[in-house]
N, C-alpha and C positions, 0 to 999 in steps of 0.2 A: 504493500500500500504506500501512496507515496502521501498521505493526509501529515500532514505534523501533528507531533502529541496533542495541541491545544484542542486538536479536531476531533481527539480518539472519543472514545466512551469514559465518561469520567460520571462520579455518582450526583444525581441533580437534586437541586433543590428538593424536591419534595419526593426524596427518596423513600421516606419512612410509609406515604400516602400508598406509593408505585408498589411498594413491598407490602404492605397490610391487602392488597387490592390483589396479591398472587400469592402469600402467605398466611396463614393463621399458626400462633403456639397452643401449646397444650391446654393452660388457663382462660384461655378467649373461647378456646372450643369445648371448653366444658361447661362456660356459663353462655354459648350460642344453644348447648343440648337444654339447656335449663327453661329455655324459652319456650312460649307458648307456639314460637313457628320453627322447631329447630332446622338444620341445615338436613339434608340425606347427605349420609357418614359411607363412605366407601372403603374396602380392607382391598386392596391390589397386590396383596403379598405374591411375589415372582422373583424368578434369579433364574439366567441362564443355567440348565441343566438340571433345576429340581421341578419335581410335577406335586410337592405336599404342602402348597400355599390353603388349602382348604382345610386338611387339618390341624395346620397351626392357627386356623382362622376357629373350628371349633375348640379347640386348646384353648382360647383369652383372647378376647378383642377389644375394642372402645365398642360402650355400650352401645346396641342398636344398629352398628355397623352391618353392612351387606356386603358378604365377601363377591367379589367380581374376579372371572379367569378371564386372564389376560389374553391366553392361547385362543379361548374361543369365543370371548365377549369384546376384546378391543383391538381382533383383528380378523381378518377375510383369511381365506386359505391359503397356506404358503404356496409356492410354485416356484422355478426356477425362473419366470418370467417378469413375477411380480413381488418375489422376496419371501423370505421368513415371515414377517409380520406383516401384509399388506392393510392399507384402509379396510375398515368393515364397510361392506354396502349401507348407504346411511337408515335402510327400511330395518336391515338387522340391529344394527345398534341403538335405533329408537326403540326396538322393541326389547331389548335386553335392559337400556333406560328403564323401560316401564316395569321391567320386571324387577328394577331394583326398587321401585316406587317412587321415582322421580316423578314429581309433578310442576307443572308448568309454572314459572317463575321462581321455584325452589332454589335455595343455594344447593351446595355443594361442597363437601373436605372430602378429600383423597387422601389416606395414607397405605403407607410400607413399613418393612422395616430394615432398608434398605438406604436410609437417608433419600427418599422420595424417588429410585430412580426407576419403579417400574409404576409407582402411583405417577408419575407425571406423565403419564401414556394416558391415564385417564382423566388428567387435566387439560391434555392438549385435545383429545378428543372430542369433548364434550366443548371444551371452547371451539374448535373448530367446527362442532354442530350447533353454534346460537347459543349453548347456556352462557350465560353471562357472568351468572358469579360462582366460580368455581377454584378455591383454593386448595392449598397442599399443607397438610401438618406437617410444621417445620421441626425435623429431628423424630417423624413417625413414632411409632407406636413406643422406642426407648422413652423417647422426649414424657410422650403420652403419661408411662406408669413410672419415670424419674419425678416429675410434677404432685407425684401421690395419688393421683386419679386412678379409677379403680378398673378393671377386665371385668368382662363376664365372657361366658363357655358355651359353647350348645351353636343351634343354624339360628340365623333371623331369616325369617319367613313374611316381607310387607306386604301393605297390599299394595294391587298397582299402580303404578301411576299415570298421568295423561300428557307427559309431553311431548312435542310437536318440535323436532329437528330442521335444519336447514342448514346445510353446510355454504363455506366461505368466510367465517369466522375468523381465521388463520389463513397463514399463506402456506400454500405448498410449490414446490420445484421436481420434475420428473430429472430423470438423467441427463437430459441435455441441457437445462435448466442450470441444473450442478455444474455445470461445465462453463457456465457463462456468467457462475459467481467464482469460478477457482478464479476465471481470467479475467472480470471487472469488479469483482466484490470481493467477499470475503467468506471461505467455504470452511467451517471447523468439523473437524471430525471428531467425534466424541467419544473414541475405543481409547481402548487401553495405548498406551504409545508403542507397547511390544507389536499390538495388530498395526497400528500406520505403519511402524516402520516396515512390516514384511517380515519381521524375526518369528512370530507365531501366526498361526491363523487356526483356532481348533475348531471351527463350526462352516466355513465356507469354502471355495475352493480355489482360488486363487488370494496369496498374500498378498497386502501393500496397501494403496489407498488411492481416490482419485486424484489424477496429478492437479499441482498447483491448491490442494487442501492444507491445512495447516493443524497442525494434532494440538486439540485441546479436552483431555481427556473430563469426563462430568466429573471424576473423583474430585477435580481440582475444584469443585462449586462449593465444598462444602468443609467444615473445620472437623478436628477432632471427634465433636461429639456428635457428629451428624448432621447438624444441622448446617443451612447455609452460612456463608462467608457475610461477613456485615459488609453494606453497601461498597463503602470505599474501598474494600480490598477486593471482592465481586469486580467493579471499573476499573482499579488496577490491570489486575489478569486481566481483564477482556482489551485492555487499552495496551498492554502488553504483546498481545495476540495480532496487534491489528484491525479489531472491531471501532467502525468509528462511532461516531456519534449517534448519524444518520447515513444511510446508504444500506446498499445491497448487502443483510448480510444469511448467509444458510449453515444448516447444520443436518448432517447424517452419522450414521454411527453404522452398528452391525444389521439390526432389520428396523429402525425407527423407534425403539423404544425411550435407552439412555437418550438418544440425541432429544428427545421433546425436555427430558431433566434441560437440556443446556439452553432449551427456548425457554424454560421458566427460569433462570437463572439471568437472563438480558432483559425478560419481560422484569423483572425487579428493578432493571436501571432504566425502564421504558425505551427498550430495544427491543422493536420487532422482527425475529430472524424467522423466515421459512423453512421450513422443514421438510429435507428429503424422503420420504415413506419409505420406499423403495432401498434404499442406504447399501452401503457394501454387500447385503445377500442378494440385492440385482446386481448391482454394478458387475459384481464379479461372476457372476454367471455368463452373461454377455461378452463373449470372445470378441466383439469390434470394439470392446471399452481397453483402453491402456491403462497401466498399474503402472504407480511406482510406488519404489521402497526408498529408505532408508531413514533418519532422521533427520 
């Protein structure tokens, strides 16, 4: 990028408003449940390679919570054309909405316990379907029963609810897209820095990353104890990165899921980045796509 620092992403005035507006902590979400209209509470527990997010979900949740599978509620079927985790058809994910009891105008918190990074699959989702207020419990479920706040065991079974989707909420970019923010904008890849470089790749079949991306792994969104990075040091790294203020910027990862964690991480500095769906489990499928490696 050739923008000078004063241009980058730095944390603005009304950081705290930007952050409370994609954020919620444990104590705000306990006295939102206490309310006579509380939020719908979503459990998105996931992690590449495990399939027992449901019964850690009946083990102790945040009360009232509805556990959501990622694998088959907050994505279309994988394929070598369209990735690991493609968009859901927006008719199936309105109706899995309902079946969480989502109801029209409802808020929404998302948690994991994963430091948000497979609940921000179902933040970016549902913002990208028109809900409007949809936050992430910042530091999940730790944060949750660190706070003193209490678990409960067993399924939550609501009834359903009636809302009414429409996607364009969010930006998205297809692969050629990607290709036209590595070379005018600013494209982050959200893997681990072992996968951009090309040293590992344990899930897809070609190593490396889209050329002209710039590796900024999600791990780096968030401190010690999970949660996210305070504003100023969030703009730091992003302004580190080469994210500027305003301008093009995207982000992909392995099948879309981490990289939406890196869209809620610039939605706190009030940076809107698009998101590749499709991310390195298409890209690399696609023998006319070029890889590079290294760091």
């Amino acid at each position: 990028m050739s923008d000078g620092p004063a241009r980058r992403v730095r944390a603005p005035e009304d950081a705290q408003a930007l952050r409370r507006a994609v954020l919620v902590d444990a104590d705000e979400l306990a006295a939102l449940l206490a309310d006579d209209d509380p939020p719908l509470v979503l459990d998105v527990r996931w992690a590449l390679g495990r399939t027992d997010g449901r019964e850690r979900h009946l083990a102790g949740h945040v009360p009232g919570a509805v556990y959501v599978d990622l694998d088959t509620e907050l994505a279309g079927p994988a394929s070598p054309a369209d990735g690991r985790h493609p968009l859901p058809a927006l008719a199936d994910l309105e109706q899995a909405a309902r079946r969480w009891g989502l109801r029209e105008g409802q808020a929404v918190v998302a948690y994991d316990d994963a430091g948000g990074t497979s609940a921000a699959r179902a933040w970016w989702l549902l913002r990208w379907a028109g809900v409007r207020d949809v936050r992430l419990l910042d530091g999940g479920l730790a944060a949750w029963t660190a706070g003193g706040h209490a678990v409960e065991a067993g399924d939550v079974l609501p009834e359903p609810g009636d809302v009414v989707l429409a996607v364009g909420g969010l930006p998205t970019v297809d692969a050629d897209g990607a290709v036209a923010l590595a070379a005018d904008g600013v494209l982050l890849d959200a893997r681990a820095v072992e996968r951009y470089a090309g040293e590992s790749e344990p899930v897809d079949p070609r190593a490396g990353h889209v050329p002209g991306a710039v590796s900024a792994p999600t791990t780096g969104n968030l401190g010690a104890d999970g949660r996210f990075l305070a504003a100023d040091a969030l703009a730091e790294r992003f302004a580190a990165l080469g994210v500027p203020a305003s301008g093009a910027v995207g982000v992909y990862c392995g099948s879309g899921v981490t990289a939406a964690h890196e869209v809620v991480a610039l939605a706190t500095l009030g940076v809107e980045a698009a998101l590749y769906p499709g991310s390195w489990s298409q890209w690399s499928h696609d023998a006319r796509r070029p890889v590079a490696t290294g760091r």
